[in-house]
Legacy VTK file of the C-alpha trace (Angstrom):
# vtk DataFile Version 3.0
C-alpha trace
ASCII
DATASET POLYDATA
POINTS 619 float
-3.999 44.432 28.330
-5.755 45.742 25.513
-4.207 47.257 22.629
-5.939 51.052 22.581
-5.049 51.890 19.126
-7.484 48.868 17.920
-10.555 49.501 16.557
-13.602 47.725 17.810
-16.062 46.026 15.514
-19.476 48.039 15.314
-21.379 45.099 15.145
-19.985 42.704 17.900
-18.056 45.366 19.869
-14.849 42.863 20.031
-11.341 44.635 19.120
-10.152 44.157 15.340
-7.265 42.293 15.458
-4.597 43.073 12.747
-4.625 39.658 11.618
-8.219 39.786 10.656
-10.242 40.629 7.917
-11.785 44.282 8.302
-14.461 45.877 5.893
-15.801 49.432 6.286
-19.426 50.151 5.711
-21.115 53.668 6.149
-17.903 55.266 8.138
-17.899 51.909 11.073
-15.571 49.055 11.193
-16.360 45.451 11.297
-15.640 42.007 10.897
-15.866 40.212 7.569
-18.204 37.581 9.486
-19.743 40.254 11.178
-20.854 42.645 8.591
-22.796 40.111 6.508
-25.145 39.564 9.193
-25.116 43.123 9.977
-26.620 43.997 7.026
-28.719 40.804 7.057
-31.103 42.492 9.731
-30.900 45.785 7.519
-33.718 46.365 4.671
-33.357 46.087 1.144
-32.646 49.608 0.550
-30.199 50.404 3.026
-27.935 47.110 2.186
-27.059 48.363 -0.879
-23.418 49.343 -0.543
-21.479 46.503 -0.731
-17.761 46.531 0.686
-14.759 45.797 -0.728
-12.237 44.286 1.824
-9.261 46.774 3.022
-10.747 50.025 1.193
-11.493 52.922 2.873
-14.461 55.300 2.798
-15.053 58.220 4.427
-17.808 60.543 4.407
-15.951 63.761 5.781
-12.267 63.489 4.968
-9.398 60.714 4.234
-7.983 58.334 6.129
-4.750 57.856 6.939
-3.071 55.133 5.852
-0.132 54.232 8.046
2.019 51.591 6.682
5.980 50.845 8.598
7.991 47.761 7.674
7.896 47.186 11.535
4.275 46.018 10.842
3.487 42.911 9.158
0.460 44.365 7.311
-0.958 48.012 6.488
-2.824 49.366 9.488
-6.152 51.165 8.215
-7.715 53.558 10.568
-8.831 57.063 11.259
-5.946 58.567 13.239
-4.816 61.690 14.901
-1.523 63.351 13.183
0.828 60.993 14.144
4.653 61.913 15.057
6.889 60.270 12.214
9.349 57.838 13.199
12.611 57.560 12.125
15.409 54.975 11.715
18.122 56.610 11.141
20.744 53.186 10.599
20.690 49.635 9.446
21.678 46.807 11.870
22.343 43.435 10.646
23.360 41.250 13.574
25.207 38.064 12.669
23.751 36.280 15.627
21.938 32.670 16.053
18.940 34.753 16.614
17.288 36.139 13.323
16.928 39.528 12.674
14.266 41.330 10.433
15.822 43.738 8.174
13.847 47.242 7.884
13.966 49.564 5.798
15.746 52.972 6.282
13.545 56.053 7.182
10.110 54.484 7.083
7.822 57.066 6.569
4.424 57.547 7.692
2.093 59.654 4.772
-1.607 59.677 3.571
-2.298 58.014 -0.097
-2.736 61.349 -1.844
-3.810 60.562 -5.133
-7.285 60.194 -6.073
-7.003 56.895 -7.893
-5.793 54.775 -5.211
-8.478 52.345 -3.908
-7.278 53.237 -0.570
-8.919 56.889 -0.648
-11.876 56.938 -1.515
-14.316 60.041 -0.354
-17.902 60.190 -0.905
-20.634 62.519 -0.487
-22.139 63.218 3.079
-25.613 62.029 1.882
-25.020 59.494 -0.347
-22.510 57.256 0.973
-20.728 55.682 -3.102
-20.989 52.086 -3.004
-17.812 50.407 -3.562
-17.418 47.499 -5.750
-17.667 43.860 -4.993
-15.170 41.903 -4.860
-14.553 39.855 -8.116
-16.862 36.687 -8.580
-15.305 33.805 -8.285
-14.712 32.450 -11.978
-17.028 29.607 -13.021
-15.291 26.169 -13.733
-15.830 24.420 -17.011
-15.898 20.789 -17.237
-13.083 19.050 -19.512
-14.746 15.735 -20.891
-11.617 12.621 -21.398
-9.342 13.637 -24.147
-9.436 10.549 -26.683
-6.025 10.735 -27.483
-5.558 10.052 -23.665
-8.241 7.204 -24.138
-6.401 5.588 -26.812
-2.669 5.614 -25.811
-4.157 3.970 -22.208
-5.882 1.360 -24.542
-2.528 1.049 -25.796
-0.669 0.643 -22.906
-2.864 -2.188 -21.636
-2.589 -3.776 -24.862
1.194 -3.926 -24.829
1.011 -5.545 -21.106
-1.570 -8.085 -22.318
0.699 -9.243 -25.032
3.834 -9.256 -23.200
2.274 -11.063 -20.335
1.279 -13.650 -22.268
3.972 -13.786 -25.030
7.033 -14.237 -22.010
6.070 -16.722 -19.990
2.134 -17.756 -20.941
0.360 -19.102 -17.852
2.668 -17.822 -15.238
2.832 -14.572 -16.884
-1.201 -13.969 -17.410
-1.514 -14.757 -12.905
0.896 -12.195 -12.739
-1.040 -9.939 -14.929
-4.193 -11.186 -13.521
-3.226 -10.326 -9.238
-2.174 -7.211 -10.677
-5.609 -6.466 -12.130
-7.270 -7.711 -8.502
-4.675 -5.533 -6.445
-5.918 -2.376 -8.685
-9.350 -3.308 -7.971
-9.030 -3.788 -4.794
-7.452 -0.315 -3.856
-10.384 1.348 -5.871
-13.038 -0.166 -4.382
-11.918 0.011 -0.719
-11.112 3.697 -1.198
-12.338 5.261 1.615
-13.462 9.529 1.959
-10.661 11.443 3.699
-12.329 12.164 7.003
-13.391 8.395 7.635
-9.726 6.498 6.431
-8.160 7.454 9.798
-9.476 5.443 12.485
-7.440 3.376 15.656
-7.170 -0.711 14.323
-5.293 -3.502 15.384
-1.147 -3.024 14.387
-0.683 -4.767 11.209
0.659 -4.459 7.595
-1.637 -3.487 4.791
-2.973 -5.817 2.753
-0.733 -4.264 -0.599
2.258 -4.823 1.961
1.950 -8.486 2.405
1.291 -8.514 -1.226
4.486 -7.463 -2.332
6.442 -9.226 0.491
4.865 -13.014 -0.818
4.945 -12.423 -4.472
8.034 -13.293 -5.654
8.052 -16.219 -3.266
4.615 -17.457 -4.709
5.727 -17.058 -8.140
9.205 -18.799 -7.464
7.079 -21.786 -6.112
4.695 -21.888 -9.196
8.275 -21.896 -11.322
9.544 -24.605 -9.567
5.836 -26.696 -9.626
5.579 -26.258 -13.566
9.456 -27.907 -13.926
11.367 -24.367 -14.535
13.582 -24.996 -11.493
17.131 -23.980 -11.853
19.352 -21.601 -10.689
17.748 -19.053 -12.403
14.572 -19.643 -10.737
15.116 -17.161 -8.329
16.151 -14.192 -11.167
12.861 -15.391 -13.169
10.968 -14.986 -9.840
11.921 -11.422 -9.144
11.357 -10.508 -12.614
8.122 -11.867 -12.373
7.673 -9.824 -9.543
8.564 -6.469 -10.952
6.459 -7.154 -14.340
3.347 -7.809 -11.558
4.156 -4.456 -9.891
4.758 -2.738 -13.266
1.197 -3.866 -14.563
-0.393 -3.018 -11.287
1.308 0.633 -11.059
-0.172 0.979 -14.926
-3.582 -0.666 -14.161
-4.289 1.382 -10.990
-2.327 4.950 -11.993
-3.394 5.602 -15.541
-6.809 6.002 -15.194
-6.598 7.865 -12.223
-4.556 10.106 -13.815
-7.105 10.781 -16.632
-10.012 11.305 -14.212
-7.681 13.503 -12.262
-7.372 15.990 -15.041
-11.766 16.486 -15.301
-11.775 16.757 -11.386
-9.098 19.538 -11.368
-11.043 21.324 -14.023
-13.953 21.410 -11.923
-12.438 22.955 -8.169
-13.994 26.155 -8.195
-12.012 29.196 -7.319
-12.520 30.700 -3.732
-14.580 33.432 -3.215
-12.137 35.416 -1.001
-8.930 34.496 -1.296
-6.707 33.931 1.410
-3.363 35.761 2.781
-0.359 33.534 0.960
2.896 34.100 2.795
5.895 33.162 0.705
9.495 31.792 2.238
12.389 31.917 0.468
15.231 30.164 2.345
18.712 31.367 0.526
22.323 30.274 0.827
24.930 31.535 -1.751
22.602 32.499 -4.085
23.412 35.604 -5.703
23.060 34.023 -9.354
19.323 33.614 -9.110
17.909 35.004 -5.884
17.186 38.261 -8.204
15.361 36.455 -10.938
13.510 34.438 -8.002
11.811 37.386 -6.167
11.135 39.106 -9.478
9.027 36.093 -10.364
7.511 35.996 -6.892
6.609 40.201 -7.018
4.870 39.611 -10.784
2.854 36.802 -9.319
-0.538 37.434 -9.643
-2.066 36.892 -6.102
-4.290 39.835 -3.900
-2.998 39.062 -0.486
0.679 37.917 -0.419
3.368 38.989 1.506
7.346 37.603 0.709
9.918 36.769 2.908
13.246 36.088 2.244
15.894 33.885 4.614
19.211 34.547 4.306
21.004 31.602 6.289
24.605 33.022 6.584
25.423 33.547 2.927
28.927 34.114 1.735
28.323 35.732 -1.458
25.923 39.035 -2.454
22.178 37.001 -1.681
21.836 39.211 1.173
23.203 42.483 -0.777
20.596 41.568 -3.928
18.047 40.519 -1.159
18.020 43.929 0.872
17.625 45.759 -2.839
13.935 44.852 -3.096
13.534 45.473 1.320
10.832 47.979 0.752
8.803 45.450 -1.150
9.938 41.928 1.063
10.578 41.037 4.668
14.955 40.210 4.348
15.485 38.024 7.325
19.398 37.586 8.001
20.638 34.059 10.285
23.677 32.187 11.301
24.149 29.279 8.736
22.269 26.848 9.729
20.869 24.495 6.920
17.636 24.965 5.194
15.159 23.260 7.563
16.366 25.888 9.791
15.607 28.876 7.706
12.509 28.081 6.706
11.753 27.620 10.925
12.378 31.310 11.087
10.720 32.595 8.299
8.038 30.997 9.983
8.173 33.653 12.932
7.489 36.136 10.721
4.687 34.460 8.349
1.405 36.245 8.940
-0.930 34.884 6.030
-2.808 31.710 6.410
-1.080 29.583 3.970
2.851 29.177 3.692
4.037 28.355 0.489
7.755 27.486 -0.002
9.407 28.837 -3.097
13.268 27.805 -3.915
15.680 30.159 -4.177
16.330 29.333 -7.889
12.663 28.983 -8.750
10.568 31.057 -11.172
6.657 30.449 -10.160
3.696 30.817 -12.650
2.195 34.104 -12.984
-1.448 32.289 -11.427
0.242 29.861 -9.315
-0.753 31.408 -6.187
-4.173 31.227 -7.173
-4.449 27.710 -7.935
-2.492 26.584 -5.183
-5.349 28.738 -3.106
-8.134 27.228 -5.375
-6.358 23.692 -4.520
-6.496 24.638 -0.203
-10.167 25.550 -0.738
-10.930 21.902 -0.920
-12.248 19.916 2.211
-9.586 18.681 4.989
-6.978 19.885 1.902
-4.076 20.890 4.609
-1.259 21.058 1.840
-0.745 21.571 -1.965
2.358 19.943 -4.096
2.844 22.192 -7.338
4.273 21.298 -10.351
7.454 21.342 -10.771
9.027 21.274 -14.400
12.924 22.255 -15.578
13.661 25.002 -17.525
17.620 24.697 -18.364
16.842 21.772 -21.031
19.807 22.266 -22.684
21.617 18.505 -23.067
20.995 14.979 -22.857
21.074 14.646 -18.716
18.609 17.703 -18.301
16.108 16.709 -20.806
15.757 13.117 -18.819
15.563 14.862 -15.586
12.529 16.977 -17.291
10.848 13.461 -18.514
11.660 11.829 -15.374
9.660 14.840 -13.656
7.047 15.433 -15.591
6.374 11.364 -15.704
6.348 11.071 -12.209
3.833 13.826 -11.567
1.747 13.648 -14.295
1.344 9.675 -14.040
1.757 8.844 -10.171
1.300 11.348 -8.231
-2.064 12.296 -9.736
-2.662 8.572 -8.803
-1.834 9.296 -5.233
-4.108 13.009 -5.609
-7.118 10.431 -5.993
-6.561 9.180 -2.402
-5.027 12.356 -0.868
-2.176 11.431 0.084
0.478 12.112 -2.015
3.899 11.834 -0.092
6.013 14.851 -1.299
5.313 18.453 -1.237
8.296 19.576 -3.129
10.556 22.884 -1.856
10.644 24.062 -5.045
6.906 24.796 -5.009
4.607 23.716 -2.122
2.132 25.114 0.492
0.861 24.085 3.903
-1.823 25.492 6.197
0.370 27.180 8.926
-1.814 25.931 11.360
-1.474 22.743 10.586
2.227 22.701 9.923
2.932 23.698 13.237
0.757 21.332 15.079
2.605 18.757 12.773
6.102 20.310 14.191
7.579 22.337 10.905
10.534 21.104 9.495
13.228 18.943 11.135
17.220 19.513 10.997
17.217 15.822 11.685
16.830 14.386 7.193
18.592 15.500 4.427
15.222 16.105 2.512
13.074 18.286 4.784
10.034 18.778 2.491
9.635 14.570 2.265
9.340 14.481 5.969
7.388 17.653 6.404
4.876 16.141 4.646
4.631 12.889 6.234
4.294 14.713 9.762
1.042 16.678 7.949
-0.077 13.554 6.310
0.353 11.317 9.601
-1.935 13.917 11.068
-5.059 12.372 8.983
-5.206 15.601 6.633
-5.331 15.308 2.733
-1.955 16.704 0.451
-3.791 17.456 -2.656
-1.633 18.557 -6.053
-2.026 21.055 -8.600
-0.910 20.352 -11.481
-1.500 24.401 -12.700
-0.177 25.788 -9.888
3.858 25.736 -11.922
7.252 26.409 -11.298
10.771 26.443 -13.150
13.338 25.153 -11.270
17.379 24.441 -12.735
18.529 20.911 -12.904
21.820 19.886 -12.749
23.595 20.091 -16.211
26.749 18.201 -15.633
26.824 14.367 -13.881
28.958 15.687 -11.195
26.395 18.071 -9.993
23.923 15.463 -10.463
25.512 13.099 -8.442
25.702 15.605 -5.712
22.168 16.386 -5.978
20.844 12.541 -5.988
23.330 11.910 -3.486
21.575 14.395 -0.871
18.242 12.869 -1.838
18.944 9.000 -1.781
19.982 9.426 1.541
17.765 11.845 2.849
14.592 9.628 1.358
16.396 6.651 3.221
16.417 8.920 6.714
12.862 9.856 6.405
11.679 6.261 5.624
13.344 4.733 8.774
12.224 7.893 10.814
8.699 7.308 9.929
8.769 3.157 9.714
5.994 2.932 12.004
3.470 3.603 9.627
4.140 0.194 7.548
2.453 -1.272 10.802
-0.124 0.985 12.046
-3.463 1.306 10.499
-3.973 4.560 12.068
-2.471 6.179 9.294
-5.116 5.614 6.294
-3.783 5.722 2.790
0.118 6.274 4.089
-0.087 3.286 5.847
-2.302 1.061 2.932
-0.619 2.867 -0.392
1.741 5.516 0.055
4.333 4.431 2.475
4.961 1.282 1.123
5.113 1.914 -2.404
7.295 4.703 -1.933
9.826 2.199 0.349
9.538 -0.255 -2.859
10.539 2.212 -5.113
13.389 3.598 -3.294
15.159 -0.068 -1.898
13.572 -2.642 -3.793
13.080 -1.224 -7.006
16.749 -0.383 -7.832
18.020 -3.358 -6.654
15.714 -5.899 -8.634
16.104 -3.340 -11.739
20.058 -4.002 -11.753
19.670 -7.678 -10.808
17.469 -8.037 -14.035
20.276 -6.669 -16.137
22.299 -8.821 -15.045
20.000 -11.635 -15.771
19.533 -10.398 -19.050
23.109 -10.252 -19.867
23.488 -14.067 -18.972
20.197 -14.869 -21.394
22.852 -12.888 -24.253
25.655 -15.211 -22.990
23.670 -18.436 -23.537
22.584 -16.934 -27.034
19.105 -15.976 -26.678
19.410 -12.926 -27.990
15.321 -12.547 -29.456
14.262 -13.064 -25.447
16.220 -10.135 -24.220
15.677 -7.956 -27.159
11.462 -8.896 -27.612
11.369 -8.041 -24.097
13.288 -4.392 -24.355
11.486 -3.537 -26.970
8.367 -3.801 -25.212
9.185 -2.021 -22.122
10.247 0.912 -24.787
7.254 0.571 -26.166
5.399 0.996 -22.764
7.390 3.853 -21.583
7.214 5.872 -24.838
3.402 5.661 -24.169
3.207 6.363 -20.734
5.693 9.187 -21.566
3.144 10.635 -24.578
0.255 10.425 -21.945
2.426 12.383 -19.436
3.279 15.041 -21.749
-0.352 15.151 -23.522
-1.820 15.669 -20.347
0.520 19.051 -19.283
0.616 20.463 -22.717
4.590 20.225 -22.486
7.182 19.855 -25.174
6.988 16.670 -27.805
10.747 16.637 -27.690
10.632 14.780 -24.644
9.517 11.534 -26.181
12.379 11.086 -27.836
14.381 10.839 -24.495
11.779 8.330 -23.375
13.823 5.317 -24.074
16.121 6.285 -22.074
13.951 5.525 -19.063
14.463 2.109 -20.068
17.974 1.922 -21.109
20.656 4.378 -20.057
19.141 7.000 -17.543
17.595 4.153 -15.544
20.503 2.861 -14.400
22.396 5.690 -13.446
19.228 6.691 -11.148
19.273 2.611 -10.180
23.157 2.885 -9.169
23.118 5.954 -6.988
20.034 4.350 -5.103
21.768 1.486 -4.452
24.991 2.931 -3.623
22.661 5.346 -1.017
21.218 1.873 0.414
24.522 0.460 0.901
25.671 3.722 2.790
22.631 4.157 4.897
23.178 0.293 5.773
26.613 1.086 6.798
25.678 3.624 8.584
28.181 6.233 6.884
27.487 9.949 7.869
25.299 12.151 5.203
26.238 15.154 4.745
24.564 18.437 2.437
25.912 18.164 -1.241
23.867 20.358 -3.994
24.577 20.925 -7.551
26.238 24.014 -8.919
23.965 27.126 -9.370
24.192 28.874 -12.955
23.451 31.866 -13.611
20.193 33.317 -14.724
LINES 1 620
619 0 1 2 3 4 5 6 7 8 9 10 11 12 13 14 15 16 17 18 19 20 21 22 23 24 25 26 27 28 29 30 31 32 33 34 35 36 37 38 39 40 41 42 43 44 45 46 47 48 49 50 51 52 53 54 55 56 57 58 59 60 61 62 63 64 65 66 67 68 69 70 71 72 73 74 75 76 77 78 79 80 81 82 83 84 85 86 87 88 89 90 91 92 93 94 95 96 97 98 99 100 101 102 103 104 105 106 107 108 109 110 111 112 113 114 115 116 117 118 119 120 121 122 123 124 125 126 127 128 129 130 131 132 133 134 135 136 137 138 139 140 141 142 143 144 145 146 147 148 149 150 151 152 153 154 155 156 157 158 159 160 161 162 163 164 165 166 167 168 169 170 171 172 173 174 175 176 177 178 179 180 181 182 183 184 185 186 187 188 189 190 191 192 193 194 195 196 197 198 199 200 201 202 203 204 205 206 207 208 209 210 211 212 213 214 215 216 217 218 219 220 221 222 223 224 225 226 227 228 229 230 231 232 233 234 235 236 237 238 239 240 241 242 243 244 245 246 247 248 249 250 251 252 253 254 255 256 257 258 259 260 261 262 263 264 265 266 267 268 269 270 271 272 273 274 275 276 277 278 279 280 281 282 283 284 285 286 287 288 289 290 291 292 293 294 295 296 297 298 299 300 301 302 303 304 305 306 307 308 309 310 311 312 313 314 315 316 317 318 319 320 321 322 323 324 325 326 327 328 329 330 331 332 333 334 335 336 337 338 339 340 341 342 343 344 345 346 347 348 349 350 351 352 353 354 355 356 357 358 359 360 361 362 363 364 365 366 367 368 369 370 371 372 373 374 375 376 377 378 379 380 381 382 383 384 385 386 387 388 389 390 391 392 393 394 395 396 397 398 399 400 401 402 403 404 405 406 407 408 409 410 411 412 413 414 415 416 417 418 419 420 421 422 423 424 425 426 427 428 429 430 431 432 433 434 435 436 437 438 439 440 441 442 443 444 445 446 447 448 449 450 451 452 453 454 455 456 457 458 459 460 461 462 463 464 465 466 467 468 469 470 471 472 473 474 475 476 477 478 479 480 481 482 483 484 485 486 487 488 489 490 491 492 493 494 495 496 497 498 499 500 501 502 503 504 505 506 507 508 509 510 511 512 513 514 515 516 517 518 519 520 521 522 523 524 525 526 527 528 529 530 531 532 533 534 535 536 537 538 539 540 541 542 543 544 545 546 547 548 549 550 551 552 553 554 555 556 557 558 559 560 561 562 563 564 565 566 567 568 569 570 571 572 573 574 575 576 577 578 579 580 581 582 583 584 585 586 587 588 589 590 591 592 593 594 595 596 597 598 599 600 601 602 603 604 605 606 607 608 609 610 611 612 613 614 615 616 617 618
């Protein structure tokens, strides 16, 4: 039945739907499609007036604007006196069944003062143009930065020595398939609407690579009369030098052209309705901070909604403080995949963007996360997520280890579209699409990992943007990190065997020739070779060759403190960080290594996982 207190656009006659864009032009309603080829068949003169979406002109009296918290947006439209309505108490059910919290005595008044954009009146005979909206700002190319240039020169130039200094011949073929399996990925790069296509079931070519390496290597060992019971050790660590040179040949100059594509995405022309979940439990010591951040955001169209899932503290006290300005939904614990499901019910803008409770977004975020969804088959956005609490040793490596990983690899992945984790902290999907793609599942540990496979597995492009920033806390103490690495080990591990199919379906473009894989290598083989070639090293001190273990150290050090200079160059972040960088190498390394191989070994046993999250501090 049709809804009688709809207006009807004066160009197609179809109802306006709440949900849609409106713009008023000479006292009639229309759609924002509809009203540019309305005044398309209009002359010159007459098309004048340009509209500004949701302002309202009237050439006898103004309009009413009726605005309830029952509603998910402001209705605009010329109304009879309408009978106020009145709530006269609060109800918070503690139900399995969510329950929107409104706000007391919603009242239903005109915008009276003159100034608002809202009220505009304008003479009977000559109707006062409104103004345009703002013009979409004009994107300046960034040519290469040189210092970029040169500490990539350098990076390659440490490789090519230590390749050839180690092990001479056998090291230089490593180097060498490295260089081919760069090439290779850049030249068989495919657009995004063409890489998902039905093929035969089989593993991708980078796959098979990794899988015969070590054994290849091990037999070239053995050939050239290094054949011992080391051969095996000297094999692997073959191995991981190859995929070290061939993450370094194939990332770093992606990640310098990714910075002079970024700068050029233009900025949309309208931009879209941003609806903003915050899924809370037990967070009274930053959920204030949080949804200040999130109200100062500069962003048009945005509308915040806040999930309390059960708390047992004040989140849903501080929460319903700020319910004339936020949607406060109140739940049943029931995890965080499950809070952000209901938020979901009451999301009305086109793009969901997922905000930790302890998070503190850029003041522009919004808008580049927008600019980043205005891109073709673009279905998702990661942001960028850096730490704020640098305060000791552990926290300032957790801030390296961040900004390394996003600034170096994942603007790799950007290049292909398909990078594999939109993070909670700060990350936003096209609701559409998310839903198809099933929302989030109660079923991992880490529901933003597998969230974004689903989308990704959907043959849609997860873009980044690297401007679109948040602040999240990081653990401080290693008890509260271990709780926090503990959750994610194991939920990485539950997300990889839930989604294994992808290793051997070609269906799946990118995730299925790059992504997948290298993110199972990283998270089981990785550790496990990384603490096997410690151990390796520490028999090479045994037997006295003490220059071997250190020559070889050294140069990794030297590697990693210029990767780490090129990470930080390219976000503008704090120099301090390089002098943590060796501890990528020696010290914070291993810790990482030996909770992912203690999460292997549980997974493997098949030992229940279970929720475990550092302590919040206040702020």
């Amino acid at each position: 039945m049709a809804n009688p207190m709809l207006a009807k656009c004066a160009y197609c006659n179809d109802e306006i739907k709440l949900e849609q864009k409106t713009l008023r032009h000479q006292n009639k309603w229309f759609h924002a499609s509809c009203l540019k080829s309305a005044l398309d068949k209009v002359p010159k003169k007459q098309s004048a007036h340009t509209i500004k979406t949701m302002t309202i002109q009237s050439q006898k009296k103004p309009t009413i604007v009726f605005k309830t918290k029952i509603l998910f947006e402001d209705i605009h439209a010329e109304m009879p006196p309408i009978k106020k309505h009145t709530f006269t108490k609060q109800q918070i059910l503690l139900s399995s069944s969510p329950v929107l919290l409104l706000e007391k005595n919603p009242r239903v008044e005109p915008k009276a003062e003159p100034k608002q954009a809202e009220q505009i009146v304008a003479p009977k005979d000559e109707p006062k143009p409104i103004e345009e909206p703002e013009a979409p700002k004009k994107t300046k190319k960034v040519k290469p930065d040189p210092v970029l240039i040169i500490l990539a020169i350098g990076v390659f130039a440490v490789m090519t020595y230590m390749a050839y200094a180690l092990l001479s011949s056998i090291s230089i073929i490593a180097i060498a398939v490295a260089a081919a399996m760069a090439l290779y990925h850049l030249s068989s790069r495919k657009a995004p609407q063409s890489q998902y296509a039905y093929k035969t079931k089989s593993a991708s070519v980078y796959s098979v690579s990794v899988l015969i390496l070590p054994f290849v290597f091990g037999a070239i060992m053995a050939f050239d009369g290094y054949l011992s019971i080391l051969t095996v050790t000297q094999a692997i660590f073959l191995w991981s030098l190859t995929l070290s040179f061939w993450q370094t040949l194939l990332f770093v100059p992606l990640a310098i052209r990714s910075i002079t594509r970024e700068s050029q995405l233009p900025y949309p022309q309208v931009y879209p309705r941003i609806s903003i979940i915050v899924p809370a439990y037990n967070e009274e010591k930053v959920i204030r901070t949080t949804m200040e951040s999130l109200l100062a955001t500069d962003y048009p169209d945005k509308e915040i909604i806040i999930v309390d899932d059960g708390s047992k503290d004040r989140t849903l006290d501080i929460a319903m403080q700020y319910s004339d300005k936020v949607k406060v939904v109140h739940k049943e614990n029931g995890g965080k995949a499950s809070a952000l499901n209901q938020g979901m019910l009451y999301v009305t803008g086109e793009i969901v963007t997922i905000v930790d409770a302890d998070t503190i977004i850029g003041h522009s975020s919004l808008k580049h996360i927008a600019r980043g969804m205005a891109q073709e088959n673009v279905v998702a956005v990661a942001g960028n997520i850096k730490i704020r609490n640098k305060v000791n040793w552990l926290t300032w490596c957790q801030a390296l280890e961040y900004l390394s990983g996003i600034q170096i690899m994942r603007r790799g992945l950007d290049y292909f579209g398909a990078i594999t984790i939109v993070p909670g902290a700060l990350g936003a999907y096209r609701k559409k699409n998310l839903e198809e793609a099933g929302l989030h599942d109660k079923a991992t540990l880490v529901e933003d990992f597998d969230a974004t496979l689903k989308v990704l597995r959907s043959g849609m492009v997860v873009s980044g943007s690297n401007s679109a920033i948040s602040y999240t806390q990081a653990p401080q103490k290693l008890v509260d990190f271990y709780k926090q690495r503990k959750r994610w080990y194991r939920g990485n591990l539950q997300v990889l065997k839930r989604h294994r199919d992808i290793l051997l379906n070609p269906r799946f473009g990118y995730l299925h020739r790059l992504s997948y894989p290298l993110m199972a290598i990283h998270m089981l083989v990785v550790p496990v070779a990384s603490l096997m070639l410690w151990g390796f090293a520490a028999y090479q001190i045994i037997l006295g060759n003490y220059s071997f273990v250190a020559f070889v150290l050294l140069m990794f050090i030297i590697m990693q403190f210029l990767l780490s200079a090129m990470a930080i160059r390219m976000d503008r972040d704090d120099k301090k960080m390089l002098f943590f960088s060796i501890f990528m190498v020696l010290g914070y390394k291993q810790i990482v290594d030996f909770l992912s191989v203690k999460a292997i070994i549980e997974e493997a046993l098949g030992r229940k996982a279970i929720w475990t999250s550092a302590q919040r501090l206040k702020q």
